[in-house]
ROFIPA-912640 format. One line per field, with one value per residue (C-alpha): y, z, x; residue number from 1. Coordinates in Angstrom, 3 decimals, decimal comma, m for minus. Each point is the difference from the previous one (the first is absolute). Layout:
<martors>
y [Y	...];
z [Z	...];
x [X	...];
k [NUM	...];
</martors>
This chain:
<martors>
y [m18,157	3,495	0,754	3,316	2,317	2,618	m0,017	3,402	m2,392	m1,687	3,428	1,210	3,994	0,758	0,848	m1,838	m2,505	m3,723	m3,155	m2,421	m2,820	m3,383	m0,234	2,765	m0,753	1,664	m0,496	2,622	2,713	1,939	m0,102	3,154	2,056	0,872	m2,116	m0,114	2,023	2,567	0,163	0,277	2,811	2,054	m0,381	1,351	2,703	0,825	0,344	2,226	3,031	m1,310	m1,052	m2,924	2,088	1,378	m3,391	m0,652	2,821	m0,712	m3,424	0,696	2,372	m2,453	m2,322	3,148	0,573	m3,868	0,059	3,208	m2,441	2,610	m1,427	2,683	2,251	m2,675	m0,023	3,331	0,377	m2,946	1,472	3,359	m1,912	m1,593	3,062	1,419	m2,920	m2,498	m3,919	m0,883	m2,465	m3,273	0,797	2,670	m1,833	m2,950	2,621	1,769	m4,025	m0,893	3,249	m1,298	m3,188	2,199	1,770	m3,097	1,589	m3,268	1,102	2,788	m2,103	m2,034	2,923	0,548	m2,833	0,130	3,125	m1,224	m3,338	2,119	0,354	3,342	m0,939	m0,494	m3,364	m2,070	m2,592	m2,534	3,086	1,485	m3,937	m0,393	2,984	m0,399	m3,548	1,234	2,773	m2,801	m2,367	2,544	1,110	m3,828	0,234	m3,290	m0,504	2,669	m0,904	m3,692	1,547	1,520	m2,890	m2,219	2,720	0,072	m3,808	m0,174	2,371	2,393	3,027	2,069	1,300	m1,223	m2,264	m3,599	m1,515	m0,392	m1,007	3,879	0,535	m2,768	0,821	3,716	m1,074	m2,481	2,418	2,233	m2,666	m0,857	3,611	0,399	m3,187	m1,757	m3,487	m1,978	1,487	0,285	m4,197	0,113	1,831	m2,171	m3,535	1,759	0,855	m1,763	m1,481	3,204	1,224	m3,621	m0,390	m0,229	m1,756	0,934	3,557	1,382	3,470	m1,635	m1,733	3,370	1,986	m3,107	0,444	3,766	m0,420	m2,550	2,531	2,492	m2,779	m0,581	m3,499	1,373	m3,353	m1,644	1,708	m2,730	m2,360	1,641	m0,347	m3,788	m0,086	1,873	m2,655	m2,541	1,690	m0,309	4,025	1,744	3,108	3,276	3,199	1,287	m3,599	m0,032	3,865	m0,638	m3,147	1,835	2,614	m3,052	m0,689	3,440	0,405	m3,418	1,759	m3,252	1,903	m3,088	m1,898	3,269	m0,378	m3,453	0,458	3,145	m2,279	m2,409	2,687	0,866	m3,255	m0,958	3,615	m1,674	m3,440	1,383	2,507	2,042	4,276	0,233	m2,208	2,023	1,846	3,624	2,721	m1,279	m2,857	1,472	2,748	m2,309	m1,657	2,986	0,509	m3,317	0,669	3,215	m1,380	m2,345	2,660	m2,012	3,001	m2,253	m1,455	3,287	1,078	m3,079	0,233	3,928	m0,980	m2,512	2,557	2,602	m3,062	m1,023	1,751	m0,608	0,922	2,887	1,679	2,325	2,107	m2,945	m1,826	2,732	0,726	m3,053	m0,273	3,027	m1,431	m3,268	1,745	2,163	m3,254	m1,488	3,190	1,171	3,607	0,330	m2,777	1,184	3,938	m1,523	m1,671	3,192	2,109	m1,998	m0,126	3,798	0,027	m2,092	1,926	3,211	m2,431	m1,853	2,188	m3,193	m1,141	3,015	m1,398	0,539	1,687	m2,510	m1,235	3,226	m0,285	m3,272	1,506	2,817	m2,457	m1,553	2,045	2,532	m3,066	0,264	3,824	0,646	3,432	1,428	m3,153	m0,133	4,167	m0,562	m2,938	2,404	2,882	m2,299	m1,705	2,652	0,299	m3,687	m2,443	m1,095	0,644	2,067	0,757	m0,614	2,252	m3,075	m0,968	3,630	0,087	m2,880	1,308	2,991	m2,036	m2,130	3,130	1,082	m2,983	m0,143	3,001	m1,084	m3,024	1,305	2,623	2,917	1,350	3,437	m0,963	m2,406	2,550	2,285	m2,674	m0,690	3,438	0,644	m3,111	1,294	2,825	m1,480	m2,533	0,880	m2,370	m2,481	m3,460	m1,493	m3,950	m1,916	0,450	3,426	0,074	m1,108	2,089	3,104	m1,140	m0,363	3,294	1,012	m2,267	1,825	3,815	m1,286	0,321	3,849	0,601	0,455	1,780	m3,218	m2,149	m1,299	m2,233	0,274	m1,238	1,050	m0,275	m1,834	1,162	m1,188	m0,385	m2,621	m3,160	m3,124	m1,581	3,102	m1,130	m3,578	m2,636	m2,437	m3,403	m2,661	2,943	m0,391	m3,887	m2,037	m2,720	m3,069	m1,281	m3,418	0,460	m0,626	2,685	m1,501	0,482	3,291	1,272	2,737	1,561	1,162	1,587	2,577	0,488	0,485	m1,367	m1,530	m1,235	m3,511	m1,330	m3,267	m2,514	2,109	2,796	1,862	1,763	m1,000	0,961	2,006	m1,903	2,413	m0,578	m0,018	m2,888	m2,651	m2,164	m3,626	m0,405	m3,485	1,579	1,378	3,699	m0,348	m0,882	3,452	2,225	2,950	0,427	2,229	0,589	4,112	1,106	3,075	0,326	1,680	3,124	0,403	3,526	0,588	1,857	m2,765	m2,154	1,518	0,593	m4,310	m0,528	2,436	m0,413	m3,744	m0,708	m1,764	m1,251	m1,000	0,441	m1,871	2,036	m1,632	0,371	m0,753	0,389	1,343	3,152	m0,180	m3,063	0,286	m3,506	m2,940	m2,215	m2,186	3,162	1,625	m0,145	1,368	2,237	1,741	0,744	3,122	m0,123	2,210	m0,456	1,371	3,309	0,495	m0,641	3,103	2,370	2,652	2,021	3,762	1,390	m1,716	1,371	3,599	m0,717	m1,190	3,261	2,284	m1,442	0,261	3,915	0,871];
z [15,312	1,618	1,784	m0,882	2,593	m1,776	m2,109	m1,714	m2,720	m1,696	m1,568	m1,922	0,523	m3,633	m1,323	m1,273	2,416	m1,502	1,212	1,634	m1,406	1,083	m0,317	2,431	2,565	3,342	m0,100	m2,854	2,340	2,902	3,771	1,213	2,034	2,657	2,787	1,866	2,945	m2,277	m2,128	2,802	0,914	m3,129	m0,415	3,319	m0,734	m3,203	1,514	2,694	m1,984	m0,483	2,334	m0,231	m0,893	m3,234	m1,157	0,218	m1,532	m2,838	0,108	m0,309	m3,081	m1,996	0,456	m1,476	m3,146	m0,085	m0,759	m2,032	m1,527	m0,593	0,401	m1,007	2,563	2,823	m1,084	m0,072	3,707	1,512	m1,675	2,010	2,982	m0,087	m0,201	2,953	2,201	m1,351	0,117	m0,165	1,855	m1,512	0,068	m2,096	m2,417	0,330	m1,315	m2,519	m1,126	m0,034	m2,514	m2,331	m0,751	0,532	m2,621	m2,198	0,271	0,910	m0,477	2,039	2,918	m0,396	0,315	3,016	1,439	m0,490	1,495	2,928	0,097	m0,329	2,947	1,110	m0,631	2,092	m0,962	m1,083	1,085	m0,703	m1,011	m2,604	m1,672	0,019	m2,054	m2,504	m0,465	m0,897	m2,256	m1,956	m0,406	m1,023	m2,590	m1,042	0,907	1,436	m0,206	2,441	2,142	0,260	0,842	3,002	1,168	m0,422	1,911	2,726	m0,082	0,524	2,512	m2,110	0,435	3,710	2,263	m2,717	1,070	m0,831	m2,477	1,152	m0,702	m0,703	m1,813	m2,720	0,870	m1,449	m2,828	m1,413	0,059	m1,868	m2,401	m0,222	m0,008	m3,090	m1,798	0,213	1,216	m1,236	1,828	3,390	0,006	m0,877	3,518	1,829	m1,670	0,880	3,650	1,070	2,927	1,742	m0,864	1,363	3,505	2,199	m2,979	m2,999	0,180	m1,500	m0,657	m2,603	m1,798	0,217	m1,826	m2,496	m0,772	m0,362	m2,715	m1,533	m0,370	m1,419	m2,847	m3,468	1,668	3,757	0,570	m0,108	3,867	1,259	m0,839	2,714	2,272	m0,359	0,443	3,854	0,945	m0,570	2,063	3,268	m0,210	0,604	m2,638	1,374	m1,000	m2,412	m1,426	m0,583	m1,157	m2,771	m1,126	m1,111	m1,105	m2,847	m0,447	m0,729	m2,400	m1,613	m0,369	1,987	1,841	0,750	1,685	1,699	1,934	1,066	1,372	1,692	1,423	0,896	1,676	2,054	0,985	1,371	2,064	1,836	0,471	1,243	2,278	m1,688	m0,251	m1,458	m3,021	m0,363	m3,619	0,504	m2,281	m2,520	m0,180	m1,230	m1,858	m2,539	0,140	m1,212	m2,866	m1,178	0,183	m1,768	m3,125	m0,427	0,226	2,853	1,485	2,292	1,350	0,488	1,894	2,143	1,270	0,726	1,808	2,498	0,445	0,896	2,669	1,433	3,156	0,643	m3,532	m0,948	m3,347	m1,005	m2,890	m2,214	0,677	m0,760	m3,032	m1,047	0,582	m2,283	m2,609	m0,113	0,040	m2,686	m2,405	0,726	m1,329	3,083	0,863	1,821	2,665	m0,831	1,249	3,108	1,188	m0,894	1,835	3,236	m0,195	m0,599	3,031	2,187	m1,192	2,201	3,115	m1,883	m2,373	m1,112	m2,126	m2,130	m3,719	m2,057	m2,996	m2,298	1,162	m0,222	m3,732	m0,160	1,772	m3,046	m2,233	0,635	0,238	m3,207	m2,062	1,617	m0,810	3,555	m0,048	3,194	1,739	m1,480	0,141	4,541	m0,634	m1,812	2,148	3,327	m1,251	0,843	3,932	0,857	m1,952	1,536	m1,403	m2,916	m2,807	m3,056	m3,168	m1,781	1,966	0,147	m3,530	m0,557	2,686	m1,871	m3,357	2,344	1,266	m3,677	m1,365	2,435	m0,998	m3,463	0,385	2,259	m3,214	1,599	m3,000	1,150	3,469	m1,802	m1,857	2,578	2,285	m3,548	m0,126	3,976	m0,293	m3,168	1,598	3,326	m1,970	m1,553	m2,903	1,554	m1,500	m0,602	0,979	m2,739	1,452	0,523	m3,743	m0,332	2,164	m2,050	m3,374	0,837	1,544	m3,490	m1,939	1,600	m0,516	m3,704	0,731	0,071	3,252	m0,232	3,818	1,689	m2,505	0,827	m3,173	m3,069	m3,698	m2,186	m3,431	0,165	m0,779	1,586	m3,134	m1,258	m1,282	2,480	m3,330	m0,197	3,643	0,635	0,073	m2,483	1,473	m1,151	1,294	3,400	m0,432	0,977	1,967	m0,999	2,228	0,575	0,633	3,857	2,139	1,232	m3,568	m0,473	3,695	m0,506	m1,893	2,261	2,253	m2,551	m1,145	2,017	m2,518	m2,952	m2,602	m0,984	m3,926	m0,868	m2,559	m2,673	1,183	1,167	3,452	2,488	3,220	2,496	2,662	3,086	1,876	3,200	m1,775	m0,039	2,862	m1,324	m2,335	m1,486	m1,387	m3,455	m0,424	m1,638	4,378	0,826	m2,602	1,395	m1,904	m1,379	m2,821	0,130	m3,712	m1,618	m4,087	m2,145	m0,135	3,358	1,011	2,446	2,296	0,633	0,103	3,073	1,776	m0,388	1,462	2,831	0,820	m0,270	1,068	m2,593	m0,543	m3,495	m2,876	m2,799	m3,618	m2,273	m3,977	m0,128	m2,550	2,211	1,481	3,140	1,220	3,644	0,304	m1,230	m2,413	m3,086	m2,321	1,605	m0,422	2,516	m1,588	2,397	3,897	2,185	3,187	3,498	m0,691	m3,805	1,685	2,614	m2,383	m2,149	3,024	0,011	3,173	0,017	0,916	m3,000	m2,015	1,575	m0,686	m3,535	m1,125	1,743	m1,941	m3,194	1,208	0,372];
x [43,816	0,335	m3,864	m1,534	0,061	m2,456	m2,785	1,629	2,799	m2,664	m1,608	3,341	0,040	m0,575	m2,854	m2,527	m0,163	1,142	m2,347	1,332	2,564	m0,366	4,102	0,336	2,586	0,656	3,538	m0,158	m1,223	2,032	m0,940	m1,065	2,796	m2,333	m0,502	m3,244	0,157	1,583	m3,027	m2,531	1,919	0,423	m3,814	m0,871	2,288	m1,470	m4,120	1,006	m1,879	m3,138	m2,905	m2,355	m2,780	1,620	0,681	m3,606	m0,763	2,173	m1,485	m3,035	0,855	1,339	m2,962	m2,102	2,114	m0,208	m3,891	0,515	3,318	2,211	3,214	1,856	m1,220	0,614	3,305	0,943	m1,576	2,477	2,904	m1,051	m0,366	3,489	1,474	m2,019	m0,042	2,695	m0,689	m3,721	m1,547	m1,305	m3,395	0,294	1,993	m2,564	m2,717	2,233	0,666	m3,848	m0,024	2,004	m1,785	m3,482	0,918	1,497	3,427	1,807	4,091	m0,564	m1,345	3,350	1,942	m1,650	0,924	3,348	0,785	m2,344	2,387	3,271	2,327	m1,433	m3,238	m3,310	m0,200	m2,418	m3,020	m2,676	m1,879	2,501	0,053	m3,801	m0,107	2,542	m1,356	m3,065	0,994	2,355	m2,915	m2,147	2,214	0,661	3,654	m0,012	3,343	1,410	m2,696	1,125	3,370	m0,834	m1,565	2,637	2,136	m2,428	m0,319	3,975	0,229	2,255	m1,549	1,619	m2,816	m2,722	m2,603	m0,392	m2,050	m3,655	m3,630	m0,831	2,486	m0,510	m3,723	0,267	1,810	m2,315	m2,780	1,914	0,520	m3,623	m0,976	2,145	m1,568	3,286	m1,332	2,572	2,761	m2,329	m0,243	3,822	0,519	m2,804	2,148	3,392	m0,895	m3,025	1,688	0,338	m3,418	m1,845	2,562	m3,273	m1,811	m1,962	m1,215	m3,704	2,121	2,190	m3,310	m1,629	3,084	m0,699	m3,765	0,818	2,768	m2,415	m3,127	2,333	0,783	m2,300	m0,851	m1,617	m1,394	2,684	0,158	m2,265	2,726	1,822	m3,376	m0,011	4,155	m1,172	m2,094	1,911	2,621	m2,690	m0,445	m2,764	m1,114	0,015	m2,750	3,538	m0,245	m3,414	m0,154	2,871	m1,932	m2,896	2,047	0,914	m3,377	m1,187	2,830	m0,754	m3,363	m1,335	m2,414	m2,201	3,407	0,878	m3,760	0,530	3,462	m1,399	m2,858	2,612	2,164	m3,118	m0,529	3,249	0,067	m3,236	0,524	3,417	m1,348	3,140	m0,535	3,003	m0,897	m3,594	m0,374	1,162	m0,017	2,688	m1,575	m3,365	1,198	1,870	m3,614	m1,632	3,190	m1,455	m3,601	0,608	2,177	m2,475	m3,359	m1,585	m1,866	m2,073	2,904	2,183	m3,485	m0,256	4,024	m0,446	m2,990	2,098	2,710	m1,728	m1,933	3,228	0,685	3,879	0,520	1,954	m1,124	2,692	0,394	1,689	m3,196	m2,726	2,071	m0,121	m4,128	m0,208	2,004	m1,873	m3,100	0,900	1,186	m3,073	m1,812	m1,694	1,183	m2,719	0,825	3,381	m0,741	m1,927	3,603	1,634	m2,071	0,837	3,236	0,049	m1,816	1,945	3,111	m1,581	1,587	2,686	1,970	1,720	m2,930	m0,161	m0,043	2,589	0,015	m0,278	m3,572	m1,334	0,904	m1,767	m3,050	m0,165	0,870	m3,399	m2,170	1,213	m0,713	m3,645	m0,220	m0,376	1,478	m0,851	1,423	3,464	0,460	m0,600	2,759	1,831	0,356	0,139	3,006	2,304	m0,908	m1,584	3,127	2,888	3,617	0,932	m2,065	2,312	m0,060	m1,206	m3,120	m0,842	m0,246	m1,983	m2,431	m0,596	m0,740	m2,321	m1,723	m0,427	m0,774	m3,072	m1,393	0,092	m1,599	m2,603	m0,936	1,108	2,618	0,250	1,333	2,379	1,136	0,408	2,049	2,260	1,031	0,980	1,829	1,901	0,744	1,350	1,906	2,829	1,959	m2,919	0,050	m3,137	m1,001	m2,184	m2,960	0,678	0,714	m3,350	m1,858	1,634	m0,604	m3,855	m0,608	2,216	m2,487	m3,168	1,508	0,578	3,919	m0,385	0,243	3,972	0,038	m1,615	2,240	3,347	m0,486	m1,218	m0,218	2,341	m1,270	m2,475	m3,758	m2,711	m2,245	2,204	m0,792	1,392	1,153	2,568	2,166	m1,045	2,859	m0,692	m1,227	2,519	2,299	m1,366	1,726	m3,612	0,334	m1,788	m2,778	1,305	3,007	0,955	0,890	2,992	1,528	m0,729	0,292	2,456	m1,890	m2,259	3,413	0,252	m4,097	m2,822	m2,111	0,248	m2,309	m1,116	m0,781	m0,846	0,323	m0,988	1,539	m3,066	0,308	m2,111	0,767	2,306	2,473	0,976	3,282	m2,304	m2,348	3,217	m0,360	0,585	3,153	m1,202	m3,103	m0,973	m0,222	m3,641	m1,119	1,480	m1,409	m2,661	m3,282	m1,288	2,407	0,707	0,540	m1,451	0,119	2,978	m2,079	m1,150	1,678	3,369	m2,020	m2,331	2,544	1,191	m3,149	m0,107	3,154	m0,090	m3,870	0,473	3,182	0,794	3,659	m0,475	m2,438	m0,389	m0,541	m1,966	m0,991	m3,486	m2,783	m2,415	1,201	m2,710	1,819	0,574	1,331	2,291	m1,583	0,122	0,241	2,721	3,223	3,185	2,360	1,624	0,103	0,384	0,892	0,486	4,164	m0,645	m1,776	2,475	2,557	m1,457	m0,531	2,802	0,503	m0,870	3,279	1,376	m2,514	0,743	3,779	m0,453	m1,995	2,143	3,467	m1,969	m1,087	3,375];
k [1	2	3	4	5	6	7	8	9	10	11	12	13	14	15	16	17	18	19	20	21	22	23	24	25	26	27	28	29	30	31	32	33	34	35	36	37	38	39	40	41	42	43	44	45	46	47	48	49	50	51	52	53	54	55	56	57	58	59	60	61	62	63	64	65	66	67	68	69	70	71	72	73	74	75	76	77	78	79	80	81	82	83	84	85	86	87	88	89	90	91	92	93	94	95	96	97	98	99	100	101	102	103	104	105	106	107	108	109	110	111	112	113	114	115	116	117	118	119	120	121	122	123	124	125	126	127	128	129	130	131	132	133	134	135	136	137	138	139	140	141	142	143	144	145	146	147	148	149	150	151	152	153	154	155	156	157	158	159	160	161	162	163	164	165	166	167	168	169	170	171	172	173	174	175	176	177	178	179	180	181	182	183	184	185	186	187	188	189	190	191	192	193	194	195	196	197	198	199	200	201	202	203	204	205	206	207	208	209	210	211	212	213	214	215	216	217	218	219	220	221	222	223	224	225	226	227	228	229	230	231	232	233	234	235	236	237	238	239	240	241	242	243	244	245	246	247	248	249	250	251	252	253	254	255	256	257	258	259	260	261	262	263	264	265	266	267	268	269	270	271	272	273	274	275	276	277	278	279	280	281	282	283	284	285	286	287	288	289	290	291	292	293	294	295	296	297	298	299	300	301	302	303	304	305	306	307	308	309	310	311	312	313	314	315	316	317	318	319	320	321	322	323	324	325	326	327	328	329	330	331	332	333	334	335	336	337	338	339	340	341	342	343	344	345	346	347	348	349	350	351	352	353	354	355	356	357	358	359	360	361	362	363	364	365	366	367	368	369	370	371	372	373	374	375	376	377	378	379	380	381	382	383	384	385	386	387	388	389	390	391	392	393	394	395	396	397	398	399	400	401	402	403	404	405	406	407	408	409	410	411	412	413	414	415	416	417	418	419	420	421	422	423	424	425	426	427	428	429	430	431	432	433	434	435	436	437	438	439	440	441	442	443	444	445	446	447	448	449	450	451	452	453	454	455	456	457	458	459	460	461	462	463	464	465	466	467	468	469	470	471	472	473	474	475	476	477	478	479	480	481	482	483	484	485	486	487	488	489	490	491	492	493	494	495	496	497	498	499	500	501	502	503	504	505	506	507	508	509	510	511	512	513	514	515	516	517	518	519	520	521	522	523	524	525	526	527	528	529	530	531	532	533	534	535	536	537	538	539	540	541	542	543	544	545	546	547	548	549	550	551	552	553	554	555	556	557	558	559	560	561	562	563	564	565	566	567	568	569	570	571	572	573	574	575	576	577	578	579	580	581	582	583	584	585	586	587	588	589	590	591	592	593	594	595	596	597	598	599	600	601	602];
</martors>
């Protein structure tokens, strides 16, 4: 069989680019007609107008539009700088290559390589390989990827490199980044030998625990743990980190502590620094502490970072102190960690927080009413964060900031921040609790405040009876309270709440999609108390204040013979519901309104 000479035959020139076929033959492709001295030459002759430094330059450029990934732009720069400096060096084709799969554009990145393979080309290398492989296994074309290996195995492939540990290393990450475990122990049972020549290596178990955390089984990782000391290896901190990783998303908080004890333990009796907790290790601690509320224990682990002198708190770790904190309802403690890393960031511009925790900060503390707190968060967001503030998070921060003033009691200034944001923000799209926030300042003007008001409701009077809009209860499709959740779980993927009858077809509760924890248990253990309901001829108005004061998601109409009922009981009855989807459902933007009158005007 005729050898391949180039990498270039196996991508055909048309366009899209075909994967690979395992019949492929070389004797079907042509040797090149340019011998190898030839080659060297042309290239030479063809980077005679260009300097190193402009290559670096351009380098350097396409790794910018890479973070920005535009692709497009990238590739309209290269074609300019063919035509101004003819043949580009590999590096620059390496980068425009690592582009491509950046920016999940996997054919292109094949093209790539083929005119980098082609006679006239700059060639390629273990570099160019490393990143195709990893752009193939990240986009679960194992296939191709298998291809190239066996090319590389074989030796077919002129000028490449030969198949290596890193190579088959950065592929099965990029299987086990894409959740493709099956297919990553398919290449560790297909070329194992290569990967263990100087024996079993702790690198290849690690990869292993990873893919296994990212699984619905993350426990299953310790099997992996057990398989490593049998093999005479030692655990390294990455073995030890991704292990607890498991264990925090097994939501086994108490194993995660007794491995981390363990962990400590064996860095001792050891005398090892490198196998010391560092900050991974205790920020996926304090992930675990804060899923699981354990405010004492988030304390107690801030506490011994902040204690350790050779650790380095950076701005993953103090973000994820704040967020803990914050879970574990304790802005306070939370604002205290905050402040210090604002503090620290006077010396270290790299631990300026990023946008998104200073939406978490307001978050907090708006739901407290503590207006003047989350209107300093607001206007130091802009100067203090680090990156760009998107379109998105600045509108939420503005809901935040009026949402704060509400709840603190201050309407006017609500009001006043409602109607600078409506005029700043043009065809602005509101977020549900946003939604909220304006329907309650409407609610307190009496929806009459139309110039503060980019909602309103249409049709609908205030003075009328609930009975008049209510969705009537067997409507609402009850659920019945013995029923186990596991039977009746998808219901709760399209409602946030739905409500609970029993035998008799009474209603007697509310189940929240937050409440549903354990799927083998009966609805009636996840029902909140007490029932909300308000009688058939309790007003619309007053309905509203209940849900919006309250924050209610759900309430519960009753016929009862004693009008001064405020609560469920034996002499009520439910016959119908109203909920926050019903009223949001019935709110009709102004400009609609506007648009509606002025086609009937004219």
């Amino acid at each position: 069989m005729q050898q391949l000479q180039t990498f270039a035959p196996v991508f055909p020139r048309s366009s899209p680019v075909k994967p690979f076929s395992s019949s492929s033959s070389a004797s079907q492709f042509p040797r090149p007609r340019f011998s190898r001295p030839l080659l060297k030459r042309r290239a030479k002759s063809q980077n005679l107008n260009h300097s190193p430094s402009d290559l670096r330059k351009l380098t350097s450029r396409v790794v910018e539009l890479k973070h920005r990934k535009q692709l497009r732009q990238i590739f309209e720069e290269i074609d300019q700088a063919k035509k101004l400096y003819g043949q580009l060096n590999i590096i620059v084709m390496n980068a425009v290559l690592e582009a491509c799969v950046h920016c999940g554009d996997v054919d292109s990145g094949l093209r790539f390589i083929r005119e980098m393979s082609a006679p006239d080309g700059c060639g390629v290398d273990s570099i160019t390989f490393a990143i195709i492989l990893k752009g193939l296994g990240e986009a679960r074309r194992t296939d191709e990827a298998f291809q190239i290996l066996e090319f590389l195995e074989q030796g077919r492939i002129m000028g490449g490199p030969k198949l290596s540990p890193a190579l088959l290393y950065g592929l099965l990450n990029a299987l086990i980044e894409a959740g493709d475990l099956r297919r990553a122990n398919g290449l560790l049972a297909r070329y194992r030998f290569l990967l263990q020549e100087g024996g079993p290596s702790i690198l290849m178990y690690n990869l292993l625990i990873k893919g296994y955390t990212n699984t619905d089984c993350p426990l299953e990782a310790f099997l992996v743990h057990d398989e490593i000391l049998r093999q005479g290896l030692k655990p390294d901190r990455l073995t030890y980190n991704t292990l607890l990783l498991a264990c925090v998303k097994s939501e086994e908080i108490a194993l995660a502590v007794r491995f981390f004890a363990k962990m400590k333990e064996e860095a001792e009796r050891g005398k090892c620094s490198e196998l010391f907790p560092d900050a991974v290790t205790y920020t996926t601690l304090l992930k675990g502490f804060g899923n699981a509320n354990d405010l004492l224990s988030v304390q107690k682990i801030v506490v011994e970072m902040k204690s350790l002198p050779d650790l380095v708190i950076d701005r993953v770790a103090y973000t994820t102190m704040v967020d803990a904190l914050l879970k574990c309802g304790s802005p306070r403690d939370a604002l205290s960690v905050f402040g210090e890393m604002i503090k620290r960031a006077g010396e270290n511009p790299q631990l300026r927080p990023k946008p998104h925790l200073y939406l978490a900060m307001m978050r907090a503390f708006a739901d407290k009413g503590d207006f003047d707190m989350v209107k300093r968060l607001h206007v130091r967001m802009l100067p203090d964060t680090a990156g760009t503030i998107s379109r998105t998070v600045q509108e939420e921060a503005d809901e935040l900031h009026m949402e704060a003033a509400l709840n603190s009691g201050q309407v006017d200034t609500a009001k006043q921040i409602l109607s600078d944001v409506v005029k700043t923000r043009k065809g602005m799209s509101w977020t549900r609790r946003g939604d909220l926030v304006v329907v309650r300042i409407e609610s307190l003007s009496g929806f009459t405040t139309k110039t503060f008001s980019p909602l309103l409701l249409h049709q609908v009077s205030l003075d009328d009876p609930i009975e008049k809009h209510m969705v009537h209860f067997e409507e609402a499709r009850p659920l019945q309270s013995s029923v186990e959740l596991k039977k009746v779980v998808m219901r709760f993927f399209r409602d946030a709440v739905v409500p609970v009858k029993d035998d008799w077809g009474s209603c007697i509760g509310l189940v929240h999609r937050e409440d549903c924890q354990q799927l083998d248990a009966p609805l009636s253990r996840m029902m909140r108390g007490p029932l909300p309901c308000v009688t058939t001829s309790t007003s619309m108005g007053r309905v509203i204040e209940l849900l919006l004061e309250k924050r209610y998601e759900m309430i519960i109409v009753v016929r009862s013979n004693n009008i001064y009922d405020s609560s469920y009981n034996s002499n009520s009855k439910a016959v119908g519901v109203f909920t926050l989807d019903h009223l949001f459902e019935m709110a009709v933007p102004v400009s609609e309104v506007d648009e509606a009158f002025w086609r009937t005007s004219t």
